[in-house]
MIDOTI-697875 format. One line per 8 residues: their letters; for each residue x, z, y of N, C-alpha, C, O. Coordinates in steps of 0.001 Angstrom, whole numbers. Each point is the difference from the previous one (the first is absolute). Example, Ala and Ser with C-alpha at 12.3 -4.5 7.8 and 13.67 -1.06 7.14 Angstrom:
BEGIN
AS = 13190 7800 -5690 -890 0 1190 900 0 1200 1036 665 -19 | -1386 -1385 1069 820 60 1190 -770 730 1090 509 169 1108 .
END
This chain:
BEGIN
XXXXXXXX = 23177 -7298 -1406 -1420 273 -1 -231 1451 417 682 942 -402 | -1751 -851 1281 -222 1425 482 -1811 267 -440 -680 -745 -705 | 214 2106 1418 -1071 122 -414 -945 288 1387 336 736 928 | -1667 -1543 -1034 -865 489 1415 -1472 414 -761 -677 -474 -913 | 594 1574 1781 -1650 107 447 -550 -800 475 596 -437 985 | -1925 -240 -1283 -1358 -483 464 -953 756 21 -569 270 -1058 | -6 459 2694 -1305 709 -543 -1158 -494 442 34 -781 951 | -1260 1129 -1540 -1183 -553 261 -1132 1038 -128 220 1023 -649 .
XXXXXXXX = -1324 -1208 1183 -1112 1090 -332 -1126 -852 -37 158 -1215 119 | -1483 1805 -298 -1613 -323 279 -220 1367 -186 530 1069 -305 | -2385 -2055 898 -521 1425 -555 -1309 -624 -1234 -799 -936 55 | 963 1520 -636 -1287 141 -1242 -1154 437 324 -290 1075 523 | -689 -2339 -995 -1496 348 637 -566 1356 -748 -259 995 678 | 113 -1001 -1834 -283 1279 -1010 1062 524 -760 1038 -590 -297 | -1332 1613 35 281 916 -1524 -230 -275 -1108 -222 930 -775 | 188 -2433 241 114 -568 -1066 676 -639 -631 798 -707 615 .
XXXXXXXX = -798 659 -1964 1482 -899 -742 -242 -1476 1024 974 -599 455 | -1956 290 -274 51 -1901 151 431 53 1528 749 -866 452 | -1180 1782 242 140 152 1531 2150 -124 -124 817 -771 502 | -718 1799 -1292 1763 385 -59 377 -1120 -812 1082 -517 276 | -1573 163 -969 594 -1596 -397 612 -1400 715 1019 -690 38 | -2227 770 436 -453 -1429 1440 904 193 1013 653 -906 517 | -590 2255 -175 1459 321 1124 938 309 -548 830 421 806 | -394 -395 -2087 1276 85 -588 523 -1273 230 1075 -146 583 .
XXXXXXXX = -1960 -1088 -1123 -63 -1004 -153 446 -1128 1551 1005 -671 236 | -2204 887 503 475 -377 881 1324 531 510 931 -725 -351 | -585 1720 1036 1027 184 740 1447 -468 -777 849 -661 600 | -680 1114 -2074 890 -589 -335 416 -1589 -115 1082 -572 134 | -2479 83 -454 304 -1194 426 427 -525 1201 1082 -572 129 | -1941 751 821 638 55 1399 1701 201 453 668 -718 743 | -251 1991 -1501 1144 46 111 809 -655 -589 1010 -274 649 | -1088 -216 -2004 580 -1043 -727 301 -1428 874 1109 -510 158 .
XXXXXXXX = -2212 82 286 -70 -1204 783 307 368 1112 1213 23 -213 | -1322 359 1470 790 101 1210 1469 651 56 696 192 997 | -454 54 -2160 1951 -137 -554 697 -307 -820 1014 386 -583 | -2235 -1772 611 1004 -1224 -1477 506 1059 -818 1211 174 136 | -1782 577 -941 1262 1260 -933 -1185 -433 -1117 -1112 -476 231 | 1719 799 -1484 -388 -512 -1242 722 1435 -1193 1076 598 16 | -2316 -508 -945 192 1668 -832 1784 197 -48 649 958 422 | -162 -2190 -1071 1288 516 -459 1002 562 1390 1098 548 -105 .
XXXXXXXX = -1560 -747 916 686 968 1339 -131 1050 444 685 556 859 | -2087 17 -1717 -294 1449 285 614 1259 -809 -420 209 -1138 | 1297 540 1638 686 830 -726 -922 1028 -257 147 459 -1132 | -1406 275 2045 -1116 1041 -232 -1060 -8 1252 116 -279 1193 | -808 558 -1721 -1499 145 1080 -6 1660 249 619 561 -904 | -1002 93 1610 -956 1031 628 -1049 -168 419 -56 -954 776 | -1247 1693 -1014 -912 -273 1 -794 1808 689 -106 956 -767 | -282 -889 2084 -871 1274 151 -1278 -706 495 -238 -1144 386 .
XXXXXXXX = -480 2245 -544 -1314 -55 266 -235 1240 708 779 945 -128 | -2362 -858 1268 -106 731 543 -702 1181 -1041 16 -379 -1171 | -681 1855 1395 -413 595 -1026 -1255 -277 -573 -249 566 -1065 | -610 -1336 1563 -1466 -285 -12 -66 -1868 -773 -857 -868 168 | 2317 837 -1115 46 -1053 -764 770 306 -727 1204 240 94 | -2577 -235 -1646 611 991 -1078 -397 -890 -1858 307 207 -1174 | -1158 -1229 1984 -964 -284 -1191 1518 -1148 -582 -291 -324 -1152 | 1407 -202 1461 673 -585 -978 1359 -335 375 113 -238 1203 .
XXXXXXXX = 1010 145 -1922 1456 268 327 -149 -1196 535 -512 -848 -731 | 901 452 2114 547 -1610 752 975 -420 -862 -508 -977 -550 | 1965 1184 -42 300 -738 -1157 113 -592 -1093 873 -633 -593 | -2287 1064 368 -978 -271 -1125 -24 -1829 -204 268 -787 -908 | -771 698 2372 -378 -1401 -270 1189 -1107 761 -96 -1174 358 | 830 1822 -331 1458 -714 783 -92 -284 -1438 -627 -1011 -317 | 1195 1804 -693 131 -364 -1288 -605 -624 -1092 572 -329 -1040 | -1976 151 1366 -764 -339 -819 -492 -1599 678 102 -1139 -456 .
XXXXXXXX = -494 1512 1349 -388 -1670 426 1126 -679 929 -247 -1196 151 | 1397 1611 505 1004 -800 357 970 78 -1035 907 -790 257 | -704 1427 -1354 1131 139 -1368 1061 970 498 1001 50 -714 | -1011 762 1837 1160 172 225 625 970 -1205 659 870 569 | -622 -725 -1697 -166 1182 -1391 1338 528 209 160 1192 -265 | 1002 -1979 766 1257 150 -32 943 401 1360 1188 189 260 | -2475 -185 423 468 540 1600 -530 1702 -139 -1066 390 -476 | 2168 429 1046 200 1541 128 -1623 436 1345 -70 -359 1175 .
XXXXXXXX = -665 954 -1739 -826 174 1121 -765 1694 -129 -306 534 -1067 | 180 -121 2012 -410 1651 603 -1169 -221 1150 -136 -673 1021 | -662 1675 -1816 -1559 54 989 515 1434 363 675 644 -804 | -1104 -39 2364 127 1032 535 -1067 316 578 -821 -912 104 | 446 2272 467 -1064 149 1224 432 -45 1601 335 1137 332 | -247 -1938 614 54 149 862 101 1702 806 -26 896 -844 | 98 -562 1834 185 1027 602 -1409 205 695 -618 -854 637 | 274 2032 -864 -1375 -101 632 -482 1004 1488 -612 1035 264 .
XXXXXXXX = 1178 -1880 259 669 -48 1731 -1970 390 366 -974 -515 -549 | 1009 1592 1661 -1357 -214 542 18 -1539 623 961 -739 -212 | -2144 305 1026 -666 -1409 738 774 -1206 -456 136 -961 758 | 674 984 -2667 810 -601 -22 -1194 -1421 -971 -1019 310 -616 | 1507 -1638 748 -1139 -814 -1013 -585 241 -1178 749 475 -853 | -1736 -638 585 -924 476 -1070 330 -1383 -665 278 -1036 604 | -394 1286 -2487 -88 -1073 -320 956 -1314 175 -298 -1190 101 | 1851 2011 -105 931 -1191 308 763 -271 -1191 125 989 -721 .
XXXXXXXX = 405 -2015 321 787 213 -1231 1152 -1115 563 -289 -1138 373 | 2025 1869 -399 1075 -694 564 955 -262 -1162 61 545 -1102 | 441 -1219 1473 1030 -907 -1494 1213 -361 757 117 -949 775 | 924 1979 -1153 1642 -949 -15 739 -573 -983 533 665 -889 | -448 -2012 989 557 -1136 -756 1524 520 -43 408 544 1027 | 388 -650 -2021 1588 326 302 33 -1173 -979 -424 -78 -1153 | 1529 -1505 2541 143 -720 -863 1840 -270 104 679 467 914 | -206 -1178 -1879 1477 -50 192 -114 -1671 596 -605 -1013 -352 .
XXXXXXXX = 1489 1360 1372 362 -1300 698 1251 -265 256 997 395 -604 | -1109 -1373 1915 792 -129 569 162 778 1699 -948 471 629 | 2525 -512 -117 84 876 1303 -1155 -492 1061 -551 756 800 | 250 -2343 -958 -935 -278 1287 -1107 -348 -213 -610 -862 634 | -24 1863 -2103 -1121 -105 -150 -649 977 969 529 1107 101 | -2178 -1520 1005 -299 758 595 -1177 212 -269 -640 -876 581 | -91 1593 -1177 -846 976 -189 -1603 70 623 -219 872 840 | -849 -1746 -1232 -1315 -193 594 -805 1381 -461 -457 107 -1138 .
XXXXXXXX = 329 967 2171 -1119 1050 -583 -1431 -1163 190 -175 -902 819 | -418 1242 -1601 -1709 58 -520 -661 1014 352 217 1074 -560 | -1163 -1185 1561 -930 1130 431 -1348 -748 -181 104 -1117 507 | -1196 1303 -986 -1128 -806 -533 -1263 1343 102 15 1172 -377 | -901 -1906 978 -1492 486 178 -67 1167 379 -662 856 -586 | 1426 -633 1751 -349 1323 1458 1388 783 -156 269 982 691 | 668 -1559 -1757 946 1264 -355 1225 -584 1400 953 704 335 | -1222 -1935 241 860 -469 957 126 1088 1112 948 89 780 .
XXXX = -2204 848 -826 482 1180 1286 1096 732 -395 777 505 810 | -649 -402 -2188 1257 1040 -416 1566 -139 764 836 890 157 | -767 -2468 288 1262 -322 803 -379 149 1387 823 -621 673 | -1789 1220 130 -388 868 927 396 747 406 -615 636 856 .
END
């Protein structure tokens, strides 16, 4: 068994807990489902946000409304690059697999330019 990254981003309509919820929510789900991977495979999450998303920790609700209580997880601030996205919040999955597991990034609601 080895270990991979899955990354994914959006962007968050507001600066609010429910706004950072709903895209916590979605994208992880998203990522859950487009790589058949299930909690007990996740060894830790990372979690940044851009600086202008402040109103609530994104692992907040990994933990609270997906259960993850027992998965290792870190909120960061993104780098705050000039003409860089406003309002993005990116998530790397570290799950333990197998060698020919291959790896679906999640880019959701405009954050798909980031692979640009």
């Amino acid at each position: 068994m080895i270990s991979k990254g899955i990354r994914g981003a959006i962007i968050v309509e507001y600066n609010f807990e429910s706004s950072i919820r709903d895209a916590v929510l979605e994208l992880l789900n998203a990522m859950m489902v487009q790589n058949n991977i299930n909690k007990e495979m996740i060894s830790h999450v990372i979690f940044t946000v851009t600086n202008d998303i402040n109103a609530a920790f994104p692992a907040k609700f990994a933990r609270k409304d997906l259960g993850w209580d027992d998965v290792a997880m870190l909120c960061f601030n993104e780098l705050d690059v000039p003409d860089a996205f406003r309002m993005c919040l990116r998530v790397l999955i570290v799950v333990n697999c197998t060698q020919d597991f291959k790896p679906k990034f999640v880019y959701l609601k405009g954050a798909e330019k980031l692979r640009n």
